[in-house]
C-alpha positions, -999 to +999 in steps of 0.1 A: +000+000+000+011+031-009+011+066+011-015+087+012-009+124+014-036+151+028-036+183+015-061+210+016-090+226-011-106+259-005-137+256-016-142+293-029-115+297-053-105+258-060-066+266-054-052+235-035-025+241-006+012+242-024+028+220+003+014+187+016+017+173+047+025+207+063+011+214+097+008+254+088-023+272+066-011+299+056+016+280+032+015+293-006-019+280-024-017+269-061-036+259-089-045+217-091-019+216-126+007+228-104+003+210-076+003+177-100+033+190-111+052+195-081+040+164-066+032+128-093+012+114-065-014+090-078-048+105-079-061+077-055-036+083-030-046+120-025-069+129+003-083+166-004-097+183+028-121+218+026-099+243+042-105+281+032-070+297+017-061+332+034-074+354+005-110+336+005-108+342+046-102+377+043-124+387+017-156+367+031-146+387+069-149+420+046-184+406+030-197+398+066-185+432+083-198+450+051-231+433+058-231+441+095-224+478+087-255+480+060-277+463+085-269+488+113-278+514+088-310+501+076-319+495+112-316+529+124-331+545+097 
């Protein structure tokens, strides 16, 4: 049997995370073709996880606080 190697997907943007095994998140995220580049691991043998990269993070925080702020607004009105 083979090893299996875990890496992560963010679901928003697709980009899978650049360096398997890795304990950290905030690593470099790349593109599926890369990552199959950098690393001929069987397509069996690859476990893909849901984790959201940094950029999606930040950018659905700013969508929630931006709603917040409208909401506050509409409610005082």
């Amino acid at each position: 049997m083979s090893d299996l190697h875990l890496t992560y997907r963010c679901p928003a943007c697709q980009r899978v995370k650049n360096q398997p095994g890795e304990g950290s998140v905030d690593q470099d995220w790349c593109t599926m073709a890369d990552y199959v580049k950098r690393y001929p691991i069987p397509a069996p043998d690859v476990l893909l996880s849901e984790f959201y990269c940094s950029e999606c993070s930040a950018s659905y925080d700013r969508l929630v606080e931006y709603s917040r702020a409208t909401q506050s607004c509409f409610l005082q009105q």
